[in-house]
PyMOL Python script that loads the backbone (N, CA, C, O; Angstrom):
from pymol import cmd

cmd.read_pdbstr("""\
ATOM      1  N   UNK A   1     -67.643 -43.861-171.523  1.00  0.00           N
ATOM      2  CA  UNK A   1     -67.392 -42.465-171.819  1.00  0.00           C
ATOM      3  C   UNK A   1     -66.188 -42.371-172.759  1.00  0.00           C
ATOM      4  O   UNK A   1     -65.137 -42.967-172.527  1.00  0.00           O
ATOM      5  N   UNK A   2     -66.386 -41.608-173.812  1.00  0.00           N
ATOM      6  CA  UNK A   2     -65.379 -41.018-175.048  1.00  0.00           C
ATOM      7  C   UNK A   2     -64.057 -40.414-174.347  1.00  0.00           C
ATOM      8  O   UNK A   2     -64.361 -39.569-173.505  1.00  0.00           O
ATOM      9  N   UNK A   3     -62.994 -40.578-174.446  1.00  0.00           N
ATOM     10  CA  UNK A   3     -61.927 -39.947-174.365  1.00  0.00           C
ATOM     11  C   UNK A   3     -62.479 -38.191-174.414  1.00  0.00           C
ATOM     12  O   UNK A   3     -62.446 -37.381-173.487  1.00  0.00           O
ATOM     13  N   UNK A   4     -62.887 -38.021-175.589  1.00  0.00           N
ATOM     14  CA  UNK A   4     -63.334 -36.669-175.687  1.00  0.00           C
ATOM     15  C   UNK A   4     -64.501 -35.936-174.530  1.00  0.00           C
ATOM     16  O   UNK A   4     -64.601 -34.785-174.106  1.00  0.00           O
ATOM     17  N   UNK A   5     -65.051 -36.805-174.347  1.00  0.00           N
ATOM     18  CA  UNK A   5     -66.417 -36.974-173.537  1.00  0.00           C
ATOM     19  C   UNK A   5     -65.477 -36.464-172.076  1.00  0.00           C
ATOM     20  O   UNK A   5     -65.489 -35.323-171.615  1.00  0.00           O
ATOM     21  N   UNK A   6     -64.964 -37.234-171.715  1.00  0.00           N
ATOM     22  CA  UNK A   6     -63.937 -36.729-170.351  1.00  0.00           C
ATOM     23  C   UNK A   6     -62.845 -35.698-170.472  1.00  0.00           C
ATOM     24  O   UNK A   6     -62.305 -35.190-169.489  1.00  0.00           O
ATOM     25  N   UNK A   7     -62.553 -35.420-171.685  1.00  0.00           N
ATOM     26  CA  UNK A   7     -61.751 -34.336-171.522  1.00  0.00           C
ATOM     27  C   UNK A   7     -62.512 -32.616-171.422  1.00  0.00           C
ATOM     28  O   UNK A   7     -62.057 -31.504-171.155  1.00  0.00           O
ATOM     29  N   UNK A   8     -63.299 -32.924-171.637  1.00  0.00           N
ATOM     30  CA  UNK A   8     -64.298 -31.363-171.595  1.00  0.00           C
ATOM     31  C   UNK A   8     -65.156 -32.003-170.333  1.00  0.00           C
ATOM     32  O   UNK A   8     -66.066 -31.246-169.994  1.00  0.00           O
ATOM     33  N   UNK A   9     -65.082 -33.131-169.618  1.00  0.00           N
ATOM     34  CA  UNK A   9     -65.320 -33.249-168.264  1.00  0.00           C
ATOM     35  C   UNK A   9     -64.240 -32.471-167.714  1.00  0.00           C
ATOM     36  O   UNK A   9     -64.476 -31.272-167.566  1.00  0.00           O
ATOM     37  N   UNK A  10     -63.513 -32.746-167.501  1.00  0.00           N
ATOM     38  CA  UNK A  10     -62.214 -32.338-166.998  1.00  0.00           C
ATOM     39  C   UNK A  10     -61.837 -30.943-166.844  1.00  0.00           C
ATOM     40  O   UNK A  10     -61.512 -30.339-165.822  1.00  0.00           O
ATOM     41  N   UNK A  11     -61.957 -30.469-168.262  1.00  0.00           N
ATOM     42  CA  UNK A  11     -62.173 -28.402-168.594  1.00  0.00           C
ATOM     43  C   UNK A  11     -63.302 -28.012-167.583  1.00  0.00           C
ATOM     44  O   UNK A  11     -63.223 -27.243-166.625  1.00  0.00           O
ATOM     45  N   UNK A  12     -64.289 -28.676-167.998  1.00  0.00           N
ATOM     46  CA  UNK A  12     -65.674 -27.662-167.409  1.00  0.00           C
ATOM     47  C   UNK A  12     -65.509 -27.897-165.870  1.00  0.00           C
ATOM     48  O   UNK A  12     -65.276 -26.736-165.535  1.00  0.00           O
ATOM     49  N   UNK A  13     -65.490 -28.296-165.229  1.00  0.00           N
ATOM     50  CA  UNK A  13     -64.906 -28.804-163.902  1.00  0.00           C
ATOM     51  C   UNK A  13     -63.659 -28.123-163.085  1.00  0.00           C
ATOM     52  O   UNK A  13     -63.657 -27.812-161.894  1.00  0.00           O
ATOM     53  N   UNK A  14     -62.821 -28.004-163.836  1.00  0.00           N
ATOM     54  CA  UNK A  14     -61.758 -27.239-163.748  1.00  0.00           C
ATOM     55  C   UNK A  14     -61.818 -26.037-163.658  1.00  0.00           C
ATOM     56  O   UNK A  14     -61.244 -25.404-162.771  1.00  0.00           O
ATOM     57  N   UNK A  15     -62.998 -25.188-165.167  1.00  0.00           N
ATOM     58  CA  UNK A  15     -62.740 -23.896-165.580  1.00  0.00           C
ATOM     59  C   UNK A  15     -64.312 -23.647-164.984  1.00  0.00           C
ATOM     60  O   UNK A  15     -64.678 -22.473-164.928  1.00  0.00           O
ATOM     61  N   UNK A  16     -65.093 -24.522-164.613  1.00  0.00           N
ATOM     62  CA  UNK A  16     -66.369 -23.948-164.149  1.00  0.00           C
ATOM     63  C   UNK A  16     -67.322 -23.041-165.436  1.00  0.00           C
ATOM     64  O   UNK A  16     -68.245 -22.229-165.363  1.00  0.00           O
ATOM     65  N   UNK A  17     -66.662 -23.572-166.436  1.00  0.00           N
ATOM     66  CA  UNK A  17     -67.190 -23.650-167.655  1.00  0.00           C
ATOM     67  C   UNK A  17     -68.378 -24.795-167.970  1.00  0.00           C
ATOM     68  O   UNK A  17     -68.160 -25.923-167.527  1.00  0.00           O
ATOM     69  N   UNK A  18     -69.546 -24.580-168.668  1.00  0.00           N
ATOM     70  CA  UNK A  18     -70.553 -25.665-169.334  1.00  0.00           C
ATOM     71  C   UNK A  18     -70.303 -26.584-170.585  1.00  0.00           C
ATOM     72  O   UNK A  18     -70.569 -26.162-171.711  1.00  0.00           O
ATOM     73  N   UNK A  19     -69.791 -27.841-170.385  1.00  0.00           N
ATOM     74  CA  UNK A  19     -69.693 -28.575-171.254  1.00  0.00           C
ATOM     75  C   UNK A  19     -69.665 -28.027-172.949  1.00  0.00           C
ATOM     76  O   UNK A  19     -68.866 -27.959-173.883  1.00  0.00           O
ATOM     77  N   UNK A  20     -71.106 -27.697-172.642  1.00  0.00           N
ATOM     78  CA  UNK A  20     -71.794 -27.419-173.969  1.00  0.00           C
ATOM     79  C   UNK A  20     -70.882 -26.374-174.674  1.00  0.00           C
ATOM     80  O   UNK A  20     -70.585 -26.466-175.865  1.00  0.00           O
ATOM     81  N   UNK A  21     -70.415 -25.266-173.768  1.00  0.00           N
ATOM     82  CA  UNK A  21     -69.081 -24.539-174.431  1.00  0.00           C
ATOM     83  C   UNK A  21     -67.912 -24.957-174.679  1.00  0.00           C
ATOM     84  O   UNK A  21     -67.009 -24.121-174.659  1.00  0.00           O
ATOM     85  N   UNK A  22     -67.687 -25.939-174.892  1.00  0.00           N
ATOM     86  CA  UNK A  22     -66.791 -26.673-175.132  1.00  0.00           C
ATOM     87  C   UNK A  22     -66.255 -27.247-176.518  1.00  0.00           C
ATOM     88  O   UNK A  22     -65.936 -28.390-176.845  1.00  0.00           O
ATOM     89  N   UNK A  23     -66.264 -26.592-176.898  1.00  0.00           N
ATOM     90  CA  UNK A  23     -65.841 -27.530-178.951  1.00  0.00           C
ATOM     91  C   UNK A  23     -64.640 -28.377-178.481  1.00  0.00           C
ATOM     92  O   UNK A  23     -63.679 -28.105-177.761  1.00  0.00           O
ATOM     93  N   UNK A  24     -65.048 -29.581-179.181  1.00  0.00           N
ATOM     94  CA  UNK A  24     -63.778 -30.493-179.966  1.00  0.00           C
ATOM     95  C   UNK A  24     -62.378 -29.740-180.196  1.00  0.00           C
ATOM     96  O   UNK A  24     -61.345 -30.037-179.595  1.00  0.00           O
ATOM     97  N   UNK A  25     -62.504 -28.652-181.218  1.00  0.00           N
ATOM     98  CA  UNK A  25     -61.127 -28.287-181.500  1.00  0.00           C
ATOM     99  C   UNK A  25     -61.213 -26.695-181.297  1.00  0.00           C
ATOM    100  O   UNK A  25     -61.087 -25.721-182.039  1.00  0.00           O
ATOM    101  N   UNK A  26     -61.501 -26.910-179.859  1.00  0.00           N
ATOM    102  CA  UNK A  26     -61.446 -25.072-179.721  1.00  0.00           C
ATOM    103  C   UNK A  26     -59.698 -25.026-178.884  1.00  0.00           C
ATOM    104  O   UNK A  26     -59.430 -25.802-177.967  1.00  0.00           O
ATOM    105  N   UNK A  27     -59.139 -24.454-179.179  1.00  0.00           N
ATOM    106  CA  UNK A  27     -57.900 -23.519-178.503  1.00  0.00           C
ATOM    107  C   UNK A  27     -57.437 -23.711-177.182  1.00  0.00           C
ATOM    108  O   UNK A  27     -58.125 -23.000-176.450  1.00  0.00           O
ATOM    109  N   UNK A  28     -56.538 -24.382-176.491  1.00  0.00           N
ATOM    110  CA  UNK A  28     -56.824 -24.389-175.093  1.00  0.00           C
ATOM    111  C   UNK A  28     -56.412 -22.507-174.984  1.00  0.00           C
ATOM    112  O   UNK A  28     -56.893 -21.916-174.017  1.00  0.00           O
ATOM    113  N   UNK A  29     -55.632 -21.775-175.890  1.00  0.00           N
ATOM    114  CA  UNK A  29     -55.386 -20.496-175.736  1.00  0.00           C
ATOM    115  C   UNK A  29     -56.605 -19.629-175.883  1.00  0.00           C
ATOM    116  O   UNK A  29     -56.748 -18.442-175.590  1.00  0.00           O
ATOM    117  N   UNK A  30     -57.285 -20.320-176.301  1.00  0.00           N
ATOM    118  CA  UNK A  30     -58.865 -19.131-176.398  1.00  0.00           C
ATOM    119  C   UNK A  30     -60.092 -19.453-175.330  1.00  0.00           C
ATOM    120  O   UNK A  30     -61.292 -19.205-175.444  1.00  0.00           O
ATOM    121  N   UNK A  31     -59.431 -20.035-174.349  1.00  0.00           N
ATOM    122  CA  UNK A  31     -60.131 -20.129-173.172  1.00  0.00           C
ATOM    123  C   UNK A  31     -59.817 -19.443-172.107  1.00  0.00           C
ATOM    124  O   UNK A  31     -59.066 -19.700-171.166  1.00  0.00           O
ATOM    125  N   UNK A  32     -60.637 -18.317-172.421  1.00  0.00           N
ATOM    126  CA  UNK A  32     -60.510 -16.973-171.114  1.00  0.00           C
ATOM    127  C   UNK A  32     -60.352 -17.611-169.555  1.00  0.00           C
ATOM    128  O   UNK A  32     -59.634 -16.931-168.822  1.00  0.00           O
ATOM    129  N   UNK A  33     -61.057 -19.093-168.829  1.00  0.00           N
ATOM    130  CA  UNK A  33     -60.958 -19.315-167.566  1.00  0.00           C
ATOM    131  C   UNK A  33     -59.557 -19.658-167.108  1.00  0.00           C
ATOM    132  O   UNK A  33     -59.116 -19.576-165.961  1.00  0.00           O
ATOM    133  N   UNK A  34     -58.878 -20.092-168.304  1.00  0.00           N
ATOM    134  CA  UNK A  34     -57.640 -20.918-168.384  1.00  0.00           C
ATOM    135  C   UNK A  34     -56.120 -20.192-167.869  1.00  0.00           C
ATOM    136  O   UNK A  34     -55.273 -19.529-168.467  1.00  0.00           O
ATOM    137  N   UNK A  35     -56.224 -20.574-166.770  1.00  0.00           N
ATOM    138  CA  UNK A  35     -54.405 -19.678-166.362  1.00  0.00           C
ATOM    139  C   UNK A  35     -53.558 -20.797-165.398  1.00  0.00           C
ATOM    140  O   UNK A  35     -54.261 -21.747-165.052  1.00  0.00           O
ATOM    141  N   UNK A  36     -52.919 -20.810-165.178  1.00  0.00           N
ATOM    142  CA  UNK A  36     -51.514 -21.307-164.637  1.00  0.00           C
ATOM    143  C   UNK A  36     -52.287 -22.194-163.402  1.00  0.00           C
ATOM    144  O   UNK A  36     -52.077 -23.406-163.456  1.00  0.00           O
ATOM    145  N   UNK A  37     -53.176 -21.701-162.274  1.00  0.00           N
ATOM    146  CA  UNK A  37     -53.763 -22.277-161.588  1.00  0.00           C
ATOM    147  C   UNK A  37     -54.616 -23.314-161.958  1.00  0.00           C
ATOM    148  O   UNK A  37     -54.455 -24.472-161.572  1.00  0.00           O
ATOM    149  N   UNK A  38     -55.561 -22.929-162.724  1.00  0.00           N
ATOM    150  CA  UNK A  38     -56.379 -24.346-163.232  1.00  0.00           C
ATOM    151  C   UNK A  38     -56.038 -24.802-164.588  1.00  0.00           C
ATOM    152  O   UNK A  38     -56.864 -25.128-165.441  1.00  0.00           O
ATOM    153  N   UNK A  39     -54.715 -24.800-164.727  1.00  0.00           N
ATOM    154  CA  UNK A  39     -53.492 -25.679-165.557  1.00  0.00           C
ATOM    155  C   UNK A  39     -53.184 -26.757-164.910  1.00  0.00           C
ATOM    156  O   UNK A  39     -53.098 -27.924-165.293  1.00  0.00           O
ATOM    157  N   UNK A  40     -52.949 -26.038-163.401  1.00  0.00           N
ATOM    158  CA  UNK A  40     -52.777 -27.127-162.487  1.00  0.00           C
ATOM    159  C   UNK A  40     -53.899 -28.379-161.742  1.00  0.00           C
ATOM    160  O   UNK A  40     -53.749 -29.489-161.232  1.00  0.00           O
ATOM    161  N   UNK A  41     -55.075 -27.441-162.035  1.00  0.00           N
ATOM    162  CA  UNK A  41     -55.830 -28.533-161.250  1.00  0.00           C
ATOM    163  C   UNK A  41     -56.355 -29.357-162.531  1.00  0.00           C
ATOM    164  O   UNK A  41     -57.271 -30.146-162.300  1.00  0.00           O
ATOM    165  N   UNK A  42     -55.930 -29.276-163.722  1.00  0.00           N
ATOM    166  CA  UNK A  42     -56.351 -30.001-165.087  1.00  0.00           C
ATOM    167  C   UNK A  42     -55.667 -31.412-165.091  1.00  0.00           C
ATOM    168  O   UNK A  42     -56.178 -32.532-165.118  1.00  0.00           O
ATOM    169  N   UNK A  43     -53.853 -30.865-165.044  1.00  0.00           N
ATOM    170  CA  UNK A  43     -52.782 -31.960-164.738  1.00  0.00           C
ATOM    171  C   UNK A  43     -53.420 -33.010-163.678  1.00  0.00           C
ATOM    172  O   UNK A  43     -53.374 -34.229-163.846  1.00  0.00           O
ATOM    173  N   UNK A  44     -53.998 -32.398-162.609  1.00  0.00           N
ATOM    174  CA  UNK A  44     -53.949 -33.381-161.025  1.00  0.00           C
ATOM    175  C   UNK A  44     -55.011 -34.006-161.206  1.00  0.00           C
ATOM    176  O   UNK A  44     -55.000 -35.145-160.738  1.00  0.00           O
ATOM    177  N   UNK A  45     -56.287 -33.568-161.908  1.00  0.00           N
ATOM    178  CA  UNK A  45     -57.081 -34.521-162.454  1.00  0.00           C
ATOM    179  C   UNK A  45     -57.257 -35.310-163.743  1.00  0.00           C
ATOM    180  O   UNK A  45     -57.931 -36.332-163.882  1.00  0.00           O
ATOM    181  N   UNK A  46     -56.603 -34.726-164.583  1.00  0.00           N
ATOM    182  CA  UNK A  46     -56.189 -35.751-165.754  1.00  0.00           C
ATOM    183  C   UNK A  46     -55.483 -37.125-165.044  1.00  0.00           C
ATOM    184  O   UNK A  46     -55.908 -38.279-164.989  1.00  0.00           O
ATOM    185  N   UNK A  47     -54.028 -36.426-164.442  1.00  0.00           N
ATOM    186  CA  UNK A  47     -53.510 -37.370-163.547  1.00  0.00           C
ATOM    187  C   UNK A  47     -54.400 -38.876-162.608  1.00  0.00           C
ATOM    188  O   UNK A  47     -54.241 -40.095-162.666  1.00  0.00           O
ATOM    189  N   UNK A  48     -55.141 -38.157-161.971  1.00  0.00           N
ATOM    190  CA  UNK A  48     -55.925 -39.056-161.312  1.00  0.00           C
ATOM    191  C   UNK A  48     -56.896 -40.176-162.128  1.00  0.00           C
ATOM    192  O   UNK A  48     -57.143 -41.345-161.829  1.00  0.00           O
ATOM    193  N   UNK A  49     -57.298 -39.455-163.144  1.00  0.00           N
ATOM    194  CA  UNK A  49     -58.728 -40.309-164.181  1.00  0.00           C
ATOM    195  C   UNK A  49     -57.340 -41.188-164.608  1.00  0.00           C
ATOM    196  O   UNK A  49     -57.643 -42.379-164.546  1.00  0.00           O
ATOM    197  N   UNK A  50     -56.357 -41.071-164.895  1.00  0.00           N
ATOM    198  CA  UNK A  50     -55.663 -42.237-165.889  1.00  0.00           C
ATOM    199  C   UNK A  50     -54.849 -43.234-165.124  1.00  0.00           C
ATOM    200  O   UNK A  50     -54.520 -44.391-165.386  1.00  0.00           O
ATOM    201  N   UNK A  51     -54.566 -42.269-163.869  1.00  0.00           N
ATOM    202  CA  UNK A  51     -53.921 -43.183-162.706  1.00  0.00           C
ATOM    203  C   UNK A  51     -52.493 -43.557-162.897  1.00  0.00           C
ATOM    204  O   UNK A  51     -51.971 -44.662-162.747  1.00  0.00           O
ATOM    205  N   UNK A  52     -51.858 -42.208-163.324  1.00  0.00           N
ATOM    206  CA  UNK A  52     -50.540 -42.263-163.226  1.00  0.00           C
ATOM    207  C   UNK A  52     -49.729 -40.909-163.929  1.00  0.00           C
ATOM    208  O   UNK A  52     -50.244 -40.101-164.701  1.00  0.00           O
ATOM    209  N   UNK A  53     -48.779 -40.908-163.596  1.00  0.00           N
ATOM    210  CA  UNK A  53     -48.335 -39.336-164.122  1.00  0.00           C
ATOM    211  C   UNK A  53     -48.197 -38.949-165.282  1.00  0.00           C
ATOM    212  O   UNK A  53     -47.985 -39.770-166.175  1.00  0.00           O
ATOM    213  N   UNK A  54     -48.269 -37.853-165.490  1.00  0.00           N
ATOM    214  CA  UNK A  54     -48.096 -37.395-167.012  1.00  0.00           C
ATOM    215  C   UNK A  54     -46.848 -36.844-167.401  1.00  0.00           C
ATOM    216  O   UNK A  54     -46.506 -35.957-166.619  1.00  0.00           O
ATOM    217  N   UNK A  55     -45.947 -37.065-168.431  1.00  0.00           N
ATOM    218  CA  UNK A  55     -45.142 -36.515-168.866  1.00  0.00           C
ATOM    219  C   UNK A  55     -45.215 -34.911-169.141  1.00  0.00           C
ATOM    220  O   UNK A  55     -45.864 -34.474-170.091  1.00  0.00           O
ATOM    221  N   UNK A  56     -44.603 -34.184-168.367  1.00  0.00           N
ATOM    222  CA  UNK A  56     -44.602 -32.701-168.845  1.00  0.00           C
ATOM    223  C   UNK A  56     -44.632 -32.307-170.291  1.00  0.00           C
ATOM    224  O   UNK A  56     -45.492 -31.476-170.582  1.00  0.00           O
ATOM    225  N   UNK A  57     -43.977 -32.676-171.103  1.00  0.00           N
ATOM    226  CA  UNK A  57     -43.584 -32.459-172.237  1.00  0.00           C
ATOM    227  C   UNK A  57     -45.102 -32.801-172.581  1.00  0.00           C
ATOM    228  O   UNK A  57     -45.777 -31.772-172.560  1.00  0.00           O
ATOM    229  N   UNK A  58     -45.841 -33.946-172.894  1.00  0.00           N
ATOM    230  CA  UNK A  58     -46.998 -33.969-173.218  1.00  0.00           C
ATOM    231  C   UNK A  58     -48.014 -33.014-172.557  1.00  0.00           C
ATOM    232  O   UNK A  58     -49.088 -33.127-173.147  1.00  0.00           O
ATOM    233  N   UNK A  59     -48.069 -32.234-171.685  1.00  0.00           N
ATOM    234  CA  UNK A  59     -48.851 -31.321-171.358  1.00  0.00           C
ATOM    235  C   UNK A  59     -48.653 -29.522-171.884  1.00  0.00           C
ATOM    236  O   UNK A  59     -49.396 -28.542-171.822  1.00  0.00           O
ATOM    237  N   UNK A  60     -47.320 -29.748-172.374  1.00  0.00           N
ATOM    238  CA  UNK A  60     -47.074 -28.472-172.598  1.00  0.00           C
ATOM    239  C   UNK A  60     -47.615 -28.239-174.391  1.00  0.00           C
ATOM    240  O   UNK A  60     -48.062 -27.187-174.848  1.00  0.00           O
ATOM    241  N   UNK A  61     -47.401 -29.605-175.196  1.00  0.00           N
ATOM    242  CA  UNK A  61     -47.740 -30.226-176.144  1.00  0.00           C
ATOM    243  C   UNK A  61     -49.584 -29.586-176.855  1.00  0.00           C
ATOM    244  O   UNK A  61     -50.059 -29.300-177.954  1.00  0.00           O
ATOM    245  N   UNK A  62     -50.090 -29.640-175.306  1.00  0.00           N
ATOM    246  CA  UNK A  62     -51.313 -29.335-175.498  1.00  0.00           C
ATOM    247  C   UNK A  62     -51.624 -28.430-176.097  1.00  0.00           C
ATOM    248  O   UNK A  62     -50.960 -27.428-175.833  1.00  0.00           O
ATOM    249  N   UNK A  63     -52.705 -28.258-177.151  1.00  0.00           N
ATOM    250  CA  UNK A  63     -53.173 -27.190-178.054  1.00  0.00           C
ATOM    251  C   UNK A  63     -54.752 -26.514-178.070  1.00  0.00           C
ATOM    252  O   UNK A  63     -55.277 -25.409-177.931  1.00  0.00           O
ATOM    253  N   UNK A  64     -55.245 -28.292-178.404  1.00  0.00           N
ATOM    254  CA  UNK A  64     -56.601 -27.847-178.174  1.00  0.00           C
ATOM    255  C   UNK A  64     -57.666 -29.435-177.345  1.00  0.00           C
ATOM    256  O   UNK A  64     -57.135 -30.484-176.979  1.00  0.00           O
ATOM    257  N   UNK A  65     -58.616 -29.237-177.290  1.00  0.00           N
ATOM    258  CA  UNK A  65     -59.645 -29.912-176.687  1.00  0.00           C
ATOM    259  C   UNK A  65     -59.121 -31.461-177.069  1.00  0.00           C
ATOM    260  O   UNK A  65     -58.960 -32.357-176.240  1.00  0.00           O
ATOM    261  N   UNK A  66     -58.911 -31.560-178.405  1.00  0.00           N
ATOM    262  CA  UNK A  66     -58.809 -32.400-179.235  1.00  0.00           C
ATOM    263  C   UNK A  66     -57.149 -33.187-178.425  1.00  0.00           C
ATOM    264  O   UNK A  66     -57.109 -34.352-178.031  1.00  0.00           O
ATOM    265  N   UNK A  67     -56.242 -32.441-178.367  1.00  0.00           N
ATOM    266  CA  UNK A  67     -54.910 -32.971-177.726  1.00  0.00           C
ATOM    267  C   UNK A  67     -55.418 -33.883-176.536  1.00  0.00           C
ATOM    268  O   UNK A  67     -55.444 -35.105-176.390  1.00  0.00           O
ATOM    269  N   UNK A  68     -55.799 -32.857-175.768  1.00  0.00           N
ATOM    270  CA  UNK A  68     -56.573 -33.543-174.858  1.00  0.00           C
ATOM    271  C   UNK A  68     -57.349 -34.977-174.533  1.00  0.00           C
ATOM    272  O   UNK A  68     -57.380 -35.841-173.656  1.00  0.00           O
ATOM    273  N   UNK A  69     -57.694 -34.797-175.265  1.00  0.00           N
ATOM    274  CA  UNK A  69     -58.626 -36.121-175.103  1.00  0.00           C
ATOM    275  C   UNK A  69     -57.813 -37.330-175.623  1.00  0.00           C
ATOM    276  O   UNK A  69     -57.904 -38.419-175.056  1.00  0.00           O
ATOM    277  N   UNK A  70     -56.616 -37.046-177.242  1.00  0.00           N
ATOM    278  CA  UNK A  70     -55.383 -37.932-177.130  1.00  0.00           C
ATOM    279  C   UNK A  70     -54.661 -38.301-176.330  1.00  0.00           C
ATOM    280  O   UNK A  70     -54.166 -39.426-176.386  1.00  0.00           O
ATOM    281  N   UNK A  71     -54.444 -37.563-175.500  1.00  0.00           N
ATOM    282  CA  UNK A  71     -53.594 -37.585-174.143  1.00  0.00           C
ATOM    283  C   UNK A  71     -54.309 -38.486-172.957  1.00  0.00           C
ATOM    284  O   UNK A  71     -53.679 -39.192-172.170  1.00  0.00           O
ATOM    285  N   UNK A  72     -55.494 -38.356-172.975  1.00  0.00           N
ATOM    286  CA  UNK A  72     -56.191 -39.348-172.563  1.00  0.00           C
ATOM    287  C   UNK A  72     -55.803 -40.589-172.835  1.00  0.00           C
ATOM    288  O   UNK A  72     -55.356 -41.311-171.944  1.00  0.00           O
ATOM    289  N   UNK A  73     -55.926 -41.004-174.134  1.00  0.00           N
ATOM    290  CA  UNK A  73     -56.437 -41.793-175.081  1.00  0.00           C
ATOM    291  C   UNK A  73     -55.030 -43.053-174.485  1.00  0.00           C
ATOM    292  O   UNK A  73     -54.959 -44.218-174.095  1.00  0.00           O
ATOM    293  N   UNK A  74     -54.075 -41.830-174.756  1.00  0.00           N
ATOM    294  CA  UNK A  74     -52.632 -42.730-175.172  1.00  0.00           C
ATOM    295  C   UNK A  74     -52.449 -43.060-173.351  1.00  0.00           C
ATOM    296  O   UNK A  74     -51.858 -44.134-173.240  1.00  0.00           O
ATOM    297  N   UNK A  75     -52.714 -42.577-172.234  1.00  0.00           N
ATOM    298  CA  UNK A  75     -51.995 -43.035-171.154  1.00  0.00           C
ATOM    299  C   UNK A  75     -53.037 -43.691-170.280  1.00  0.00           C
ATOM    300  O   UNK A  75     -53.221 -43.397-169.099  1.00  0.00           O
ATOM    301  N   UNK A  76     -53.816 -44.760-171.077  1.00  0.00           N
ATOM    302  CA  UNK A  76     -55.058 -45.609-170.680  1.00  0.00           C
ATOM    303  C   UNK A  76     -53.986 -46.692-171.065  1.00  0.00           C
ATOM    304  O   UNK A  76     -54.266 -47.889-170.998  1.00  0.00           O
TER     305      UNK A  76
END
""", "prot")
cmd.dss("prot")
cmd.show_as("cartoon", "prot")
cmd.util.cbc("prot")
cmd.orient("prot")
């Protein structure tokens, strides 16, 4: 599985959103499901798939789909 491939695992799961709505470089700000709560359950499962903590600063960093899946990328 693509870095990218799991990070819109991760959204749709989270936001109870369909994959398929999911673009590459859509906005994490133009995602209506997206608030403070399943911010949190994004962190605790990003967290878990990479198997170790994430730097805050890199989460706040986040922009779009695309960050995401870097953020992946880099703490493999």
């Amino acid at each position: 599985m693509t870095a990218m491939q799991e990070a819109k695992e991760i959204l749709s799961g989270c936001l109870f959103v369909p994959i398929e709505r999911i673009g590459d470089d859509v906005s994490m700000q133009s995602i209506k499901e997206l608030d403070s709560l399943s911010f949190a359950a994004i962190t605790v499962e990003l967290e878990d798939r990479v198997g170790r903590e994430i730097d805050p600063v890199d989460l706040i960093k986040l922009r779009t789909v695309r960050d995401l899946a870097g953020l992946i990328e880099r703490y493999r």
